[in-house]
Kinemage of the C-alpha trace (Angstrom):
@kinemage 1
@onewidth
@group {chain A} dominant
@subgroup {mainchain}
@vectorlist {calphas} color= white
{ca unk a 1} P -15.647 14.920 3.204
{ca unk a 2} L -14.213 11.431 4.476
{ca unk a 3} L -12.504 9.455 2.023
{ca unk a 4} L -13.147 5.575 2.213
{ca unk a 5} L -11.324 2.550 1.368
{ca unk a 6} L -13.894 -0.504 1.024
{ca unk a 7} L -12.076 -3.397 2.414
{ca unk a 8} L -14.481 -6.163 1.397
{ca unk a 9} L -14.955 -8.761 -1.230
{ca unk a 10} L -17.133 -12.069 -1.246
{ca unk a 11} L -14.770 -14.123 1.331
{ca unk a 12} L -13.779 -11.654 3.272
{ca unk a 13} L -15.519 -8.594 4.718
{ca unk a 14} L -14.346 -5.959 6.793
{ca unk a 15} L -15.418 -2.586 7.548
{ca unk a 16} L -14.420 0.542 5.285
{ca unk a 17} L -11.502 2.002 6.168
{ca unk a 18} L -10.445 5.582 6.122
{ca unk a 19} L -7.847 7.162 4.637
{ca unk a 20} L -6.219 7.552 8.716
{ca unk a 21} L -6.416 3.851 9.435
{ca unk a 22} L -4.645 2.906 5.823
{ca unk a 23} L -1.955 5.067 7.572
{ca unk a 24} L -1.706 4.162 10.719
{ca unk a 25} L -0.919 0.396 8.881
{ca unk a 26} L 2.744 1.915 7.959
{ca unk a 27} L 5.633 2.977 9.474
{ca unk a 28} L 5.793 6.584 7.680
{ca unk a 29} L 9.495 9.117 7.439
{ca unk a 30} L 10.453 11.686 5.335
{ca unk a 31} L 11.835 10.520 1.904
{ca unk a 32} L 11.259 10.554 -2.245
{ca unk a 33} L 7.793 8.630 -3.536
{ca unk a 34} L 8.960 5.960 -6.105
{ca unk a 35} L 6.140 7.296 -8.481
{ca unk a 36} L 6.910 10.711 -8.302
{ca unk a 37} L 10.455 11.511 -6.966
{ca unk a 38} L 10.283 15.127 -8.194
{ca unk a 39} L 7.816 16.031 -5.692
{ca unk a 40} L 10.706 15.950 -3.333
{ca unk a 41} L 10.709 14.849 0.116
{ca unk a 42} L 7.950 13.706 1.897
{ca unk a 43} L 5.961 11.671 4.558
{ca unk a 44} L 6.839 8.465 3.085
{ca unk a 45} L 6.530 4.399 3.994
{ca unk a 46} L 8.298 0.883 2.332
{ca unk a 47} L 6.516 -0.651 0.220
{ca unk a 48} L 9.142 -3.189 -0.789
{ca unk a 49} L 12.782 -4.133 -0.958
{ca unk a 50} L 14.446 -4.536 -4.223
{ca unk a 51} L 18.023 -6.890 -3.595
{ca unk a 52} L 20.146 -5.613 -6.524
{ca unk a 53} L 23.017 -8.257 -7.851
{ca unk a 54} L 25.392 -5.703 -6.669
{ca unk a 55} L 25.465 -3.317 -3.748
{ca unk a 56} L 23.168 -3.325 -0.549
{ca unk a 57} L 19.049 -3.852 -0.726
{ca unk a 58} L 17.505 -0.582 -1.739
{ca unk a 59} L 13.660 0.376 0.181
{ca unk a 60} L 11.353 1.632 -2.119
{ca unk a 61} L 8.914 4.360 -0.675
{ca unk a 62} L 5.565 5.658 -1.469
{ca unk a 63} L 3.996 8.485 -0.045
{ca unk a 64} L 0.548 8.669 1.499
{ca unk a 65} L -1.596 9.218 -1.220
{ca unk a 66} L 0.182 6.784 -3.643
{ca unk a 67} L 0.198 3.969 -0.748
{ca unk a 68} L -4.080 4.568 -0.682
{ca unk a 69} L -3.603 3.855 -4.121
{ca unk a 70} L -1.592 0.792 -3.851
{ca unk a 71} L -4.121 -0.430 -1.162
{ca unk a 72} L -7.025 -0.033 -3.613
{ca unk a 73} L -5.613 -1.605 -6.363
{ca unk a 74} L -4.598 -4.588 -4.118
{ca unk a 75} L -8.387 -4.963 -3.146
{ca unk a 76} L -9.920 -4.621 -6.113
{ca unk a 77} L -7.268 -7.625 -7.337
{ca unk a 78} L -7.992 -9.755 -4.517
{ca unk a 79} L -11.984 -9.400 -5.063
{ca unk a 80} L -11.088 -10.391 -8.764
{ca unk a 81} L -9.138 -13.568 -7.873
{ca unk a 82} L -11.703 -14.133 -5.353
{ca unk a 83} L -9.250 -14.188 -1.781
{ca unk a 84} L -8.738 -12.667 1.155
{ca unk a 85} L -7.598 -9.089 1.111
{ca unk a 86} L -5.258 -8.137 3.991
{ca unk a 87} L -4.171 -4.288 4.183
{ca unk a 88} L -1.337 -2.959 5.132
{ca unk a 89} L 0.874 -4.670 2.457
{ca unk a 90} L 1.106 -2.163 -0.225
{ca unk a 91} L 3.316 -3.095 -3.287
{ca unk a 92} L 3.280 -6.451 -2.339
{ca unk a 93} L 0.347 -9.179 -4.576
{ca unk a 94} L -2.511 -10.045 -2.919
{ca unk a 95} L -1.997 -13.927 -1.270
{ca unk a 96} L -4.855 -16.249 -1.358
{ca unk a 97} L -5.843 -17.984 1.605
């Protein structure tokens, strides 16, 4: 069974993506999901830098099933506020355009 993404709202349409083309969007490496470290290590990709007051920036991963997640929460905001919906930008607010 193929899992879809629907990558469309009213002003901007683009086909349905699969759950292979959300991934080929990220860079992906082994490391801990930020919403469920426990799991271990695992195919993982940034979905945002946090810049603590102290210390070096920190990446904060997701893993692949989380970052489809991320994606389809991100267009179903977008379609809500009414702009464009670019993928590929996991954890990161949808920006109008």
């Amino acid at each position: 069974m193929r899992t879809t993404l629907a990558i469309a709202n009213p002003t901007h349409r683009r086909p349905d993506m699969d759950r292979q083309q959300i991934y080929e969007l990220y860079e992906w490496d082994p490391g801990a999901c930020f919403r469920h470290p426990v799991e271990g290590v695992v195919d993982t990709a940034v979905v945002t830098t946090i810049h603590p007051r102290m210390g070096p920036a920190e990446d904060v991963r997701a893993c692949r099933d989380c970052v489809v997640v991320m994606e389809a929460e991100r267009r179903t905001r977008a379609s809500e506020l009414g702009i464009r919906y670019e993928p590929g930008r996991a954890g990161r607010p949808p920006v109008g355009r």
